[in-house]
N, C-alpha and C positions, 0 to 999 in steps of 0.2 A: 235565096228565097226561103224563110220558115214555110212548112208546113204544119199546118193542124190536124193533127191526128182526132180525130173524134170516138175515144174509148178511154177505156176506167181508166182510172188515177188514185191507186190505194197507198196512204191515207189521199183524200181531196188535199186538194188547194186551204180549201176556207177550212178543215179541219187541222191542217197546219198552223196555218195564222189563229187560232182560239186559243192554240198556248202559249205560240209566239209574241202575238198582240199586247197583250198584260204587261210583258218584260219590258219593250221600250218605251223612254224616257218622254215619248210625245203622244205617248197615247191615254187619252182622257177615260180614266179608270172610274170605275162604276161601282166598284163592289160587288158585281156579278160576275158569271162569265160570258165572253159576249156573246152576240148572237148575230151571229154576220149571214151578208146576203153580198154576192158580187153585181154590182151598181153601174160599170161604166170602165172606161178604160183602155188601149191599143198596144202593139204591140210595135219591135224593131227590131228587123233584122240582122243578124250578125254575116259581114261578107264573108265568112269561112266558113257555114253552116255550123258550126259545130253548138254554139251558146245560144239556150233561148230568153227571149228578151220580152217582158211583157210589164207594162206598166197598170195595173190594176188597183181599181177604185172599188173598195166596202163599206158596206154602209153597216154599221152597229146599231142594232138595236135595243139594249140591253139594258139602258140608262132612262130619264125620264124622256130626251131627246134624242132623236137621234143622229147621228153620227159620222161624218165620211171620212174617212182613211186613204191615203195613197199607198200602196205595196209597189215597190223594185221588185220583180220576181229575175232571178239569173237562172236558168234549168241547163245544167250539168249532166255527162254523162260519165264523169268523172269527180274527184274531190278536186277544189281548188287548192292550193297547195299556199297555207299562209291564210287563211278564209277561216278555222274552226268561229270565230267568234260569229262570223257573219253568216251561220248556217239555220236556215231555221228549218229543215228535217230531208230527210230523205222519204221518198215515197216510188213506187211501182208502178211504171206507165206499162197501160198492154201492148203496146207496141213497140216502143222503145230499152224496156226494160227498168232498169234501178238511176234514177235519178236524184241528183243530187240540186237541192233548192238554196239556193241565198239570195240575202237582201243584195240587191243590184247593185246597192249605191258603194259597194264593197268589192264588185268586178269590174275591171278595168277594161272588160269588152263592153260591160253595159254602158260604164261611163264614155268611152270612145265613143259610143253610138247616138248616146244623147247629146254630145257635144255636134256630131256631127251633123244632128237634127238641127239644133240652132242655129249653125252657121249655114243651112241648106245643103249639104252634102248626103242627106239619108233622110226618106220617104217615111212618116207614117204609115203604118197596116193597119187593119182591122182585125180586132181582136178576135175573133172565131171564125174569121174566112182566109183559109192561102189566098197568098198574093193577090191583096186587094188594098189597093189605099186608100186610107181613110179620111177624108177631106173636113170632117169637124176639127179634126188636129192641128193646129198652128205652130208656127214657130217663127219667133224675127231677133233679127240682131241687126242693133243700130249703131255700132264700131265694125267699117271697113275693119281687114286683116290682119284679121283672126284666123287661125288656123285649125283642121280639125286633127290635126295630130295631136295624139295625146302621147306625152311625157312619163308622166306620175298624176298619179290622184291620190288624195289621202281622204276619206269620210268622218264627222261627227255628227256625232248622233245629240239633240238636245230637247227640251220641251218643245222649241220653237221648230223642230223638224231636224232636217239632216243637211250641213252643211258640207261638201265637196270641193276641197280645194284642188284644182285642175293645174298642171304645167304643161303647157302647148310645145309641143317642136316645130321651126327648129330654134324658135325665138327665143323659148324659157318665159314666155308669156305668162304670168299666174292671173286665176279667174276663181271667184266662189260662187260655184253652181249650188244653189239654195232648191232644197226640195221639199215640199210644202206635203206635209204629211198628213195634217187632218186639213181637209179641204174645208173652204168655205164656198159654199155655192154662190156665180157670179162675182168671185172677187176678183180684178184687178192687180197688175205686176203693180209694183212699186215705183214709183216715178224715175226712180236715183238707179233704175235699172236696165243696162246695156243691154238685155233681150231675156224674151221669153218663153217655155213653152204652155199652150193654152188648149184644154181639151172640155167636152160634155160631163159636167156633175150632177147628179141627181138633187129633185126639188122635192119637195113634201107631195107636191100636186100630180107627180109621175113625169113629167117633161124636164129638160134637163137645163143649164144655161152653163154659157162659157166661162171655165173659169182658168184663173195661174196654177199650173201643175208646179212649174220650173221658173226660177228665175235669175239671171245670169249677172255676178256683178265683178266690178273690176276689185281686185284683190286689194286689203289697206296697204 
């Protein structure tokens, strides 16, 4: 079960992501710096306490429109060994001490855990309360057996998001878990798509609708 600690975090979350954000390859650059607000979002727990796992939605405002972002957060208490590329900083929890932040889609607890979402094997939380699940959070897969062992994962990063190729044990199953980086509020998986995960996006109007975070397809 994560717990949520409720104390500082030097630097923040969202003052991480204002440097971070600019660098990658799917985020719609403005010519400013952004100006982010945390929008939305859950978390998943990793069954060995040790990885935190939080899927988090920003909204940028910085541009003439604005903006939503999906973040993998992985929280470390440790460096990942093999991960420099996928660090986007370390920061000072008061409670836990020096932690260590990467993009999720790059840890192989995060990705183990989101597969295991899809296939039903692991619970949505809510994102600011211990053990609580969050029931806006969906997930379906419509290919019987699949497994949620994970093998290998390999991530790319591209305009269109971050694709995650997955290899299941003890099949050698390969999967591209699609992770949809700038949300579109209310959009739909892709028809051509074996499962998906679906959570709360923010609207202009302050209410939120269901949208594809994740979307799960059979490997070419």
């Amino acid at each position: 079960m994560a717990v949520i600690h409720h104390t500082t975090l030097t630097p923040t979350k969202l003052e991480l992501l204002t440097t971070w954000l600019p660098a990658q390859p799917w985020y719609r650059g403005t010519g400013q710096q952004p100006e982010l607000a945390r929008t939305g979002g859950f978390r998943l727990d990793d069954p060995k306490g040790e990885v935190g796992i939080e899927f988090m939605v920003v909204t940028d405002t910085s541009g003439d429109q604005p903006a939503e972002y999906q973040v993998l957060f992985s929280y470390r208490g440790a460096p990942l060994p093999g991960a420099d590329d996928a660090l986007i900083g370390t920061t000072e929890h008061g409670v836990l001490g020096q932690r260590w932040v990467y993009d999720g889609a790059h840890d192989p607890v995060v990705v183990a855990q989101l597969l295991a979402l899809v296939v039903g094997e692991a619970e949505p939380q809510m994102q600011s309360t211990s053990d609580t699940p969050d029931p806006s959070v969906t997930a379906r897969l419509d290919e019987p057996g699949i497994t949620a062992e994970l093998a290998a994962s390999t991530a790319t990063n591209s305009p269109d998001g971050t694709a995650i190729l997955v290899t299941t044990a003890p099949d050698g199953r390969q999967l591209t878990v699609h992770i949809n980086r700038e949300l579109r509020t209310g959009q739909s998986a892709n028809g051509q798509a074996l499962g998906h995960v679906t959570a709360p996006a923010p609207l202009p109007d302050g209410t939120t609708a269901p949208t594809t975070f994740v979307e799960v397809h059979a490997h070419p």
